[in-house]
N, C-alpha and C positions, 0 to 999 in steps of 0.2 A: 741486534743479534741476541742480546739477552735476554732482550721481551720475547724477542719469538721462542726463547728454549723454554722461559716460564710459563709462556700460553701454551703450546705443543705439552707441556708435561702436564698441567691443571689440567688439561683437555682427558689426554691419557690414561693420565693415575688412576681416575678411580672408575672408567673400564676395564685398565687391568685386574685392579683388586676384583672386582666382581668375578670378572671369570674366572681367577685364582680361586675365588671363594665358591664357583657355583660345578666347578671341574666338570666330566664327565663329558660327552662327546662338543659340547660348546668350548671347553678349552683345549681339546685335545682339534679341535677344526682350525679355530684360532692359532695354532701354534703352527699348523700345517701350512696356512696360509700365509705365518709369518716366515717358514720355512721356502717356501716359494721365492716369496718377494726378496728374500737376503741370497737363496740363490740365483736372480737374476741377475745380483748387485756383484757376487762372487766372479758370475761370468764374464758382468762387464770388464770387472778388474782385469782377469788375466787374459782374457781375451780383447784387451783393448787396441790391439795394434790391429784386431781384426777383428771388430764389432758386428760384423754381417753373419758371421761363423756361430752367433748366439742362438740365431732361430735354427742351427741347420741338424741336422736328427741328430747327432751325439749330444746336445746338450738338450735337444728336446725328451731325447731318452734318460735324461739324467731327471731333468723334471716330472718324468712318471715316475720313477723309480723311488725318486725322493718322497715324493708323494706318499709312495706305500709304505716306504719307510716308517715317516712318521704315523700313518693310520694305524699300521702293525701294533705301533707300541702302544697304541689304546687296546687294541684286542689281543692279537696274539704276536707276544715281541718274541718270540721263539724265532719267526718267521724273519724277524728284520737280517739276521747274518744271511741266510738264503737270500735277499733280495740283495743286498750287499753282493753276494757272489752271482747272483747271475745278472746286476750290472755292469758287472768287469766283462765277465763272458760278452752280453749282447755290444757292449761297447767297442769290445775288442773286435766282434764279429765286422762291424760299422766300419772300424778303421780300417781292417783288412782291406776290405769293399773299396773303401776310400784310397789308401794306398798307390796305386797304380799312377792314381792321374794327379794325388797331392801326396808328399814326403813326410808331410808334417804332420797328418793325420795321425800318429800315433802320438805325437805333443799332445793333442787335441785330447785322447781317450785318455791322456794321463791328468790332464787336469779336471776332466769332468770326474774320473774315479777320485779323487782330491776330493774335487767338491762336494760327491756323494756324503764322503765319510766326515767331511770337514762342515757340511750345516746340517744337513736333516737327520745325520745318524747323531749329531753332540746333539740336536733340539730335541728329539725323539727321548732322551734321557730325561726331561722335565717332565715329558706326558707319563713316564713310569714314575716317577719321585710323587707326581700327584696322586697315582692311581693307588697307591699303599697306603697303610696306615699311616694317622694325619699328615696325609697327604697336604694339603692345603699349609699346612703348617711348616712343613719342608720345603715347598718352593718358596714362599717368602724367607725364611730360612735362608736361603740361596741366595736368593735377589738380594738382603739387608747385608750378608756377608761382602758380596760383590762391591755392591753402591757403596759402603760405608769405606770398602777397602778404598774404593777410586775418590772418593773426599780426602782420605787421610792422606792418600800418596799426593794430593794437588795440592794440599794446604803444607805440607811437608817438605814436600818439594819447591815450593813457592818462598817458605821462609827462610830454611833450612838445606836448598839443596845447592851442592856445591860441584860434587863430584859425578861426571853424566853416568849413566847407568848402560847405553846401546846406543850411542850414535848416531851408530851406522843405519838405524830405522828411525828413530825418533829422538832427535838429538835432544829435545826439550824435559827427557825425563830422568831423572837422577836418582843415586845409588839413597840417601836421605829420604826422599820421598816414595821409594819401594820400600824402605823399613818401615817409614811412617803409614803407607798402607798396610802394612802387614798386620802391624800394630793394631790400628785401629778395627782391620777385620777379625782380628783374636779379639780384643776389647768388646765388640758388640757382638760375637759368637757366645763367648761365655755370659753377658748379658742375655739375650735371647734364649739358650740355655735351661737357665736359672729362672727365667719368669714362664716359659711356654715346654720345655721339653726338658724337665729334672730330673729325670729316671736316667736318661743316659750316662754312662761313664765317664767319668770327667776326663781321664789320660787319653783315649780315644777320639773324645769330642776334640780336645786341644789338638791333637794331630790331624784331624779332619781339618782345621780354624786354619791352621796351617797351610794344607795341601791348598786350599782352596784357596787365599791369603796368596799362595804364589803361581797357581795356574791362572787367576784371573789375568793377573800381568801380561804373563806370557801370551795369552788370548789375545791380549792388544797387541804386543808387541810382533804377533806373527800375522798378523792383519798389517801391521802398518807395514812391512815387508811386503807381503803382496802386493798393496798400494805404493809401496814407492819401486818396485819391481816394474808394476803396468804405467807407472807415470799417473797416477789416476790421485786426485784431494781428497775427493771424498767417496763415499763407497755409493754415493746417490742424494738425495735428493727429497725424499719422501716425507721426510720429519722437516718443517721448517726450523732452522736455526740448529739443528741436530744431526742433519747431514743424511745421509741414510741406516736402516735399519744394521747392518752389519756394524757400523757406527760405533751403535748403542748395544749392540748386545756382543762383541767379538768377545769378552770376557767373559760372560755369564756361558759361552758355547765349550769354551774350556775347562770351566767350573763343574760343570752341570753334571760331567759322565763321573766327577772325585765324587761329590757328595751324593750322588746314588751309589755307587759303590761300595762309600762308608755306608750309607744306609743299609742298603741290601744284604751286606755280607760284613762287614765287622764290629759295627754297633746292635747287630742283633745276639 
């Protein structure tokens, strides 16, 4: 299992770096495509007591939508809350339709509107972080805060954890190794900082280190909720030894909308 996580990421790493590095419509297709595939994996989850209901037009209308979502945010992210709202609408039109002859049909349009906002509208947030100034520089930014947070809380919590931190979704993780993430994602925030992006404010950046230091958590921890909700291990499949894509990024989907944010509007 370990070798496969080390082959799958040596394989990875450094097509991601590339496209991080080469942005522009190659990483914003990329991301769209990674947006797809984690919303297949979403539906599987909550929809797993009725796995047929995936292909059926409410989720396939969620799959266009998502789509333009995240294209929007390359060109014109003005447009993504309009596609957001007339998701709800056409969705909601679906269920009406649907209604008569199934009850649950409106369960159905409430997790697909979920799903909209919960993967292609948090990924859609990368493709803007990239598209501004050093961009490039920002989502790695992102991803080193993330990764480093999730080392710090396993090595933390590995040695040091005592006390569980949420049970009730993931009994394996403890209140010691959420601080020692935390830690660690301030630690190499104000590294990163200091050698790539110095101009910024130091009390703002710190509170950015922060935010992001504890939405990644959360990211995981409301995923793993979903999955122990649907009865589902893993969210797929796709990555060997890795599990699937939602996996590997449910943190960075929660991170992603804090630090454009702070970019966009209070570290300017």
């Amino acid at each position: 299992m370990h070798a496969q996580r080390w082959i799958t990421a040596l394989v990875a790493l450094p097509f991601l770096i590339l496209l991080i590095y080469l942005g522009g419509i190659s990483f914003s297709l990329f991301i769209a495509l990674v947006a797809l595939i984690t919303l297949w994996e979403y539906f599987r989850i909550v929809l797993s007591d009725a796995p047929d209901l995936v292909q059926s037009p409410i989720p396939i209308t969620g799959f266009a939508v998502g789509l333009l979502i995240v294209l929007a945010a390359h060109g014109n992210s003005e447009a993504m809350a309009s596609l957001l709202a007339l998701n709800v609408v056409f969705a909601g039109f679906l269920g009406l339709i649907r209604y008569k002859n199934d009850q649950t049909s409106m369960t159905l349009v409430m997790k697909q509107t979920l799903g909209i906002a919960y993967v292609p509208l948090l990924l859609a947030h990368i493709i803007m972080l990239r598209k501004g100034p050093a961009g490039a520089t920002w989502v790695f930014f992102l991803l080193f805060l993330v990764f480093f947070g999730d080392i710090g809380a396993y090595y933390a919590g590995r040695f040091f954890g005592k006390h569980k931190l949420y049970p009730a979704a993931s009994p394996g993780k403890t209140i010691e190794g959420a601080i020692g993430g935390l830690v660690a994602s301030v630690g190499i925030g104000l590294l990163f900082r200091h050698l790539f992006l110095a101009e910024l404010k130091f009390m703002p950046c710190l509170l950015m280190f922060l935010c992001i230091g504890m939405a990644g958590p959360v990211g995981d921890l409301f995923e793993s909720v979903l999955k122990r909700v649907g009865n589902v291990k893993d969210s797929g499949t796709i990555l060997p030894g890795h599990g699937g894509l939602l996996d590997r990024i449910d943190a960075v989907l929660f991170a992603a909308p804090v630090a454009y944010l702070f970019k966009a509007y209070i570290l300017t």
